[in-house]
N, C-alpha and C positions, 0 to 999 in steps of 0.2 A: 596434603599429607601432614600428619600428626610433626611438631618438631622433635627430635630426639629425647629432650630433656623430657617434654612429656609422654614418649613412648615409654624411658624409661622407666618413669614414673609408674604406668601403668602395670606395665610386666613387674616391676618389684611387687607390686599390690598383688598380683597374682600370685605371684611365689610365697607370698605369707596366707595366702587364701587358700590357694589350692595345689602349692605343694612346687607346681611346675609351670611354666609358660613356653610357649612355641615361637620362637621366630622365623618369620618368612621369609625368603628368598636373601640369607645371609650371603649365600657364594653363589658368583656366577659361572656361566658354564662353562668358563676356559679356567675358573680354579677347581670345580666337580672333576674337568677333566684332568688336570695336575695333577691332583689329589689321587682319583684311582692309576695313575701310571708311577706315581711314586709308592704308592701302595705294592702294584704287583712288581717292585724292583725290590722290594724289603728282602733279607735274609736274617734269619731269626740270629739272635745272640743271647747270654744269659737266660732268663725266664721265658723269654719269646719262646713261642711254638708254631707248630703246623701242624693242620691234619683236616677234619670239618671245622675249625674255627683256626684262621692264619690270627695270631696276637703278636703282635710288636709293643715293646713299652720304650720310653723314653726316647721318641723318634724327631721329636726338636734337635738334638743331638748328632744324629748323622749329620745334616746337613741345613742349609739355612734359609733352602727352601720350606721348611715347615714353622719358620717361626713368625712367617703373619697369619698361622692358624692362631697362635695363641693369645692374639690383641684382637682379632675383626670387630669390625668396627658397628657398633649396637650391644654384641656380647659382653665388649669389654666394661664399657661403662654400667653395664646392668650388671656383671659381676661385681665390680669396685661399689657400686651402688648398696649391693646387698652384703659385702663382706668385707668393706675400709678400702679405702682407697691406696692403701700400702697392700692389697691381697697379692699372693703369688701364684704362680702355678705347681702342686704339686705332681702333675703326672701328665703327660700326651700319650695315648694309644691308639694305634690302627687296627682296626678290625676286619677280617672279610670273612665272610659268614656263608659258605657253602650249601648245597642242596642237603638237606637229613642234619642239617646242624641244629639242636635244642638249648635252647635258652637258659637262664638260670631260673629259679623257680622265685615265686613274691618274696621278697625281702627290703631290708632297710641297708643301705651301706655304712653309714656313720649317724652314729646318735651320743650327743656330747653328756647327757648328761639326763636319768631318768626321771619323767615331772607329772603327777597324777594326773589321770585326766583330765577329771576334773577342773581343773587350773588351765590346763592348757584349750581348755572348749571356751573357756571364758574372752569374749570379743575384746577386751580391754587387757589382755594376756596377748602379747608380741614374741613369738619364739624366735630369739637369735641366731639369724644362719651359721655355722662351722665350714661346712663346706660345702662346694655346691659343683656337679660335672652337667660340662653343653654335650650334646651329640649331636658331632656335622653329620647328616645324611646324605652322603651319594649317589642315592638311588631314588627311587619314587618308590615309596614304600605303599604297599596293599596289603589287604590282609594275610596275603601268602610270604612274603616275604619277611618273616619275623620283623615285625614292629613292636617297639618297646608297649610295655604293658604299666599303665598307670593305676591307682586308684585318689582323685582328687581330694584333698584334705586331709589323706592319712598320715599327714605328717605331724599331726596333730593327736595322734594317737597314742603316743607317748612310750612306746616302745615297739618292737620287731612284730612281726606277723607271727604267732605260733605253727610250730607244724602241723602242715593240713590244713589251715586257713586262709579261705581265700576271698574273705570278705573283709571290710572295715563298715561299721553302723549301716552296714545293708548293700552296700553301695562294690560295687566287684570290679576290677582290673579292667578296662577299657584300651583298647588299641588305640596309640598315636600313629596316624593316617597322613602319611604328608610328602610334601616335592621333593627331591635332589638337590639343594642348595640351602633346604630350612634347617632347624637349629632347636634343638631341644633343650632350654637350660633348666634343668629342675634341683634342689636341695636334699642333702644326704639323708634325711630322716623317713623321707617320701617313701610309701610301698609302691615298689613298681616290681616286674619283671622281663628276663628276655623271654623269646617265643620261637616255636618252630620256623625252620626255611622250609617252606613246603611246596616252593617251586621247585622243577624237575630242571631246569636249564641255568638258570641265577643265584650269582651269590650276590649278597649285602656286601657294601662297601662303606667304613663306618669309622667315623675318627672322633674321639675321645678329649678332651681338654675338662683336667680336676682342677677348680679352684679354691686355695681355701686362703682362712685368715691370716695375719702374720704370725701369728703362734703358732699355726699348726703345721708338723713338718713336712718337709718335702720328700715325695718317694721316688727319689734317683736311685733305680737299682742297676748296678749292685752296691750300691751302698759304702762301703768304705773304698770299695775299689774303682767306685766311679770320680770320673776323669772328664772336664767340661773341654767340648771338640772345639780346639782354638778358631778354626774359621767360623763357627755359630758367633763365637761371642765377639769376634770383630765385626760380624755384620750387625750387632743386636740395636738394634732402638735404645735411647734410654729406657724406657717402657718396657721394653721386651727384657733388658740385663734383671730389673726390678723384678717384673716376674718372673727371673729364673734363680733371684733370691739375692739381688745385691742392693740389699737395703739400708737405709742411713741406720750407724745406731741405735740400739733400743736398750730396752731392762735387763734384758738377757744375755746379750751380744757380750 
């Protein structure tokens, strides 16, 4: 088996190639299982909702059972790899994705900065990640069960998908197809979208980890009125305090 340093060697090469890379069998099935019973104990607060899409944000925070989601271990080093080794987390979200639930339609989530194409099609032209979100999968996704929707290398495209377009240089949104415990990390700039739950019995169970740079801020909402939950941060790792933003000094600070 590959050593890590060269796995993650590999997957970074991917993320600069095509936008995204897949990891396999990140969680095992007594944390798959954790994860959806902590999942259905959620109650919504702030922005959280319920309805066909249950959304929790900032779920590191209840409690500290969720904050060896935000290191596991493969992810983390491929995140720190692709966005400095001082990156943080800015957001954890739980999702559960009900039957008649629709997706969001092709889009970019964050794009730092607009760069012709031209420029950026050029092999010798390195795009710097900003931010970059993992999706733990709980489930064994098939094509019914909305699986996230890619198109490889559009992130390279140098701006958003216009509306109505659902192509990038020919090339059209492809389902990511994969087990309960893989790991999706791809970068903000990528076109991807969600998709229909078109099972009649299952929902999607689905958890969220944003990583971005040191610069770029962190979205604890509610925002002035958020309050870090004193037992998270006495259980925290150094690791874990770092990404939830207790970093040394900087320019800014």
């Amino acid at each position: 088996m590959p050593h890590l340093a060269s796995l993650t060697a590999q997957r970074l090469q991917a993320l600069h190639r095509d936008g995204f890379t897949l990891l396999p069998g990140v969680l095992d099935h007594h944390q798959i299982g954790e994860l959806r019973q902590a999942i259905d104990a959620l109650t919504p607060s702030h922005w959280d909702y319920q309805g066909l899409l249950d959304h929790y944000k900032c779920v590191f925070n209840r409690d500290p059972l969720w904050l060896p989601y935000l290191d596991l271990p493969g992810v983390i080093e491929l995140a720190e790899a692709a966005l400095g080794s001082d990156c943080h987390v800015i957001g954890q979200t739980a999702w559960r994705c009900h039957p008649g639930f629709v997706g969001a339609e092709l889009h970019q989530d964050y794009q730092a900065i607009a760069l012709p194409e031209q420029l950026l099609e050029d092999p010798r032209f390195e795009l710097p990640m900003q931010i970059c979100t993992a999706h733990l999968y709980l489930d064994d996704i098939d094509a019914e069960l909305c699986p996230t929707l890619v198109i490889a290398g559009s992130h390279r495209a140098g701006r958003p998908p216009r509306p109505g377009e659902k192509r990038w240089r020919g090339r059209q949104a492809e389902p990511v197809l994969c087990r309960a415990g893989d790991v999706l990390l791809f970068r903000s700039e990528l076109w991807h979208a969600g998709s229909r739950n078109r099972s009649t019995a299952r929902s999607r169970y689905l958890m969220q980890v944003h990583y971005g740079r040191r610069m770029v801020a962190q979205k604890f909402s509610p925002y002035l009125a958020f309050q870090f939950n004193p037992a998270v941060l006495a259980a925290c790792t150094p690791r874990q305090r770092r990404l939830l933003g207790d970093h040394t000094e900087a320019e800014y600070d």
